[in-house]
N, C-alpha and C positions, 0 to 999 in steps of 0.2 A: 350669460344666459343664452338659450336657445332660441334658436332666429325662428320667427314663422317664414315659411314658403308657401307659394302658390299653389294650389289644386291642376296638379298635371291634367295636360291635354287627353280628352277620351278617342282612344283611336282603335281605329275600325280591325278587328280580328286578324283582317284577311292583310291590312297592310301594315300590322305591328311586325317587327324585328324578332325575332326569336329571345326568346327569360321572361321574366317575369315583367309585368307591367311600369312603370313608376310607380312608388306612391307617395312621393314628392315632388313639387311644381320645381322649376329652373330659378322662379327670381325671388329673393327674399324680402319677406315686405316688413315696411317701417311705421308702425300703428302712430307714430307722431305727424308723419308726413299723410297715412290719412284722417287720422283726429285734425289736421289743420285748415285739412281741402276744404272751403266754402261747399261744393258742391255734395248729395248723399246723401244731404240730411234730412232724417223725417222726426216727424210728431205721433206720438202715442200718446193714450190714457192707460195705464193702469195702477194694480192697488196694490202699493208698498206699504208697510207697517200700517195695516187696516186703514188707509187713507189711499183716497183715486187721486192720483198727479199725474201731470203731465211730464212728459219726457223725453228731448230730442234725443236721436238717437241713428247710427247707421249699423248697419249688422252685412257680414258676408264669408263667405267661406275661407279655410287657409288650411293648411297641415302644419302640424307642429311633430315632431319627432319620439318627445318623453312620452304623446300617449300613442303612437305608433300610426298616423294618419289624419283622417280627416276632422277640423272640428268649426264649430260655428264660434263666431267672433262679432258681438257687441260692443262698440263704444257707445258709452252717454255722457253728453256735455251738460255739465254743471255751469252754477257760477264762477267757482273757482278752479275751472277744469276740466276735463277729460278724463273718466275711467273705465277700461277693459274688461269687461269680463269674457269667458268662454266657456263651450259645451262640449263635450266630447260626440253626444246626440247630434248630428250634426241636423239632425231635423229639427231641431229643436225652435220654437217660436221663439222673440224675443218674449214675449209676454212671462211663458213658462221660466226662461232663464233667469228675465229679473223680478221674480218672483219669490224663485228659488233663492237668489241672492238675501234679498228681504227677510226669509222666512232662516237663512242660516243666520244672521245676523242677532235673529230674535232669540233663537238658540245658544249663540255667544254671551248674549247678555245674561241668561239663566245659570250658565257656567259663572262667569262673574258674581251673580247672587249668592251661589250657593256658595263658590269659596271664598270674598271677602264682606259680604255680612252674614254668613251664618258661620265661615271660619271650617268648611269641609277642608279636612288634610292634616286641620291642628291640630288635632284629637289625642293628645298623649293617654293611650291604650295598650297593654302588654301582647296581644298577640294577634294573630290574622283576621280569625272570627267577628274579634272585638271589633278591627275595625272598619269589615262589611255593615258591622251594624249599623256603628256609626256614623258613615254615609248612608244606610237606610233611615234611619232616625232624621238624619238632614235635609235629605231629600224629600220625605213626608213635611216636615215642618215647611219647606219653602212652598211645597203644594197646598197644604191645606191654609197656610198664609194670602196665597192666589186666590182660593175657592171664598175663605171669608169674606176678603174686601173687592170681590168680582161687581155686587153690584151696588156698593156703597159711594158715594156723591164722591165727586174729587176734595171737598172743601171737608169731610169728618177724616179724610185719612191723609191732608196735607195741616203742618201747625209752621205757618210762617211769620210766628209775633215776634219772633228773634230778630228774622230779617225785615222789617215792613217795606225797607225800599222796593225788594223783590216781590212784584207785582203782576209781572208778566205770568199768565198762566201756562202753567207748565203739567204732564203728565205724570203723576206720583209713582217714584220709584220703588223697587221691592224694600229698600229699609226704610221707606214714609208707611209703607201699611206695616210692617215687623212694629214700629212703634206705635201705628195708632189701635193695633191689638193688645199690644201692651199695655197702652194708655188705658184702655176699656176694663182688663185683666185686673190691672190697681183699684180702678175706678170701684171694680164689681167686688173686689176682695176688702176694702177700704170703708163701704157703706155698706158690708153686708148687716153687720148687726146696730144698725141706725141707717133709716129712709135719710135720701140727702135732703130733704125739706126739711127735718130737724137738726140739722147741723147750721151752725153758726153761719152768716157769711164770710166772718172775719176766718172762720177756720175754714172754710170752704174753699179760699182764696186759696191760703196756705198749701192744702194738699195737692191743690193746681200747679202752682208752683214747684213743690218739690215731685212730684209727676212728671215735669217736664224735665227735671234734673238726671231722675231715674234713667229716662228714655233718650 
């Protein structure tokens, strides 16, 4: 891997050397040795995945080579650790950077959505068009899946009777709302030609059940 180095010395015009300037520092620095230092550390608040936390954290300049100079260098201490990030901006605030981290990460997870529950990529399609579409088709359904269950309670689009030990409340992921549209979809196609106050309980129970099986 490529070592970070120091932010060479600025030197005065009149008594630089003749070429070109540096634009790497002389001593290579070891992001272990300063994630360990006691001293540097500060406290922030800011807002990762739409929640404000607190965050120790030391940040400082270095050059790194692959982007050709200078870049800004955050660590943040965890519980179980220490992790790196960096900017090429070397202006960059921490605020913005681990923000920007935050906000890639949300992103990450949307790639996840789309190709292992809605299965983008599987799509046996004969030729190219077909399968623009097809990922247009995906991409619609995982958006308008969002836009449905955006302002519905956590408890109509989480079904945890399977698990009851599982009680810790937790943030419903993209396939708890895929199936609690579902659930609705059956529900509404199921009682269309009979109100459910005239259906049996004994049969009510039942479609409960195999609704859950469906989904």
């Amino acid at each position: 891997m490529t070592a970070l180095w120091t932010v060479p010395e600025v030197v005065d015009p009149k008594k630089r050397k003749r070429g070109q300037p540096r634009k790497y520092g002389k001593d290579r620095m070891s992001l272990a040795k300063r994630a360990g230092h006691r001293e540097g550390w500060q406290t922030g608040e800011f807002v990762l995945y739409n929640k404000k936390v607190k965050k120790k954290y030391k940040t400082f300049l270095a050059t790194y080579e692959p982007v050709g100079g200078k870049i800004r260098v955050v660590l943040v201490k965890e519980k179980h650790g220490w992790f790196a990030y960096f900017c090429t901006k070397a202006d960059a605030s921490v605020q913005e950077i681990l923000e920007t981290v935050a906000d890639r990460a949300a992103i990450e997870q949307n790639f996840h959505d789309i190709k292992e529950v809605h299965g983008a990529g599987q799509q046996q399609v004969r030729n190219y068009y077909a399968n623009i579409a097809a990922f247009h088709v995906t991409m619609w359904w995982h958006t308008l899946i969002e836009l449905w269950a955006w302002h519905k309670p956590q408890e109509e689009l989480t079904d945890r009777s399977a698990s009851p030990w599982a009680k810790k409340p937790r943030r419903p992921s993209h396939a708890d709302r895929r199936n609690a549209l579902r659930r609705q979809c059956l529900a509404i196609e199921f009682s269309r030609d009979m109100p459910a106050e005239q259906i049996a309980r004994k049969n009510q129970s039942l479609w409960n059940r195999v609704a859950k099986l469906v989904v």
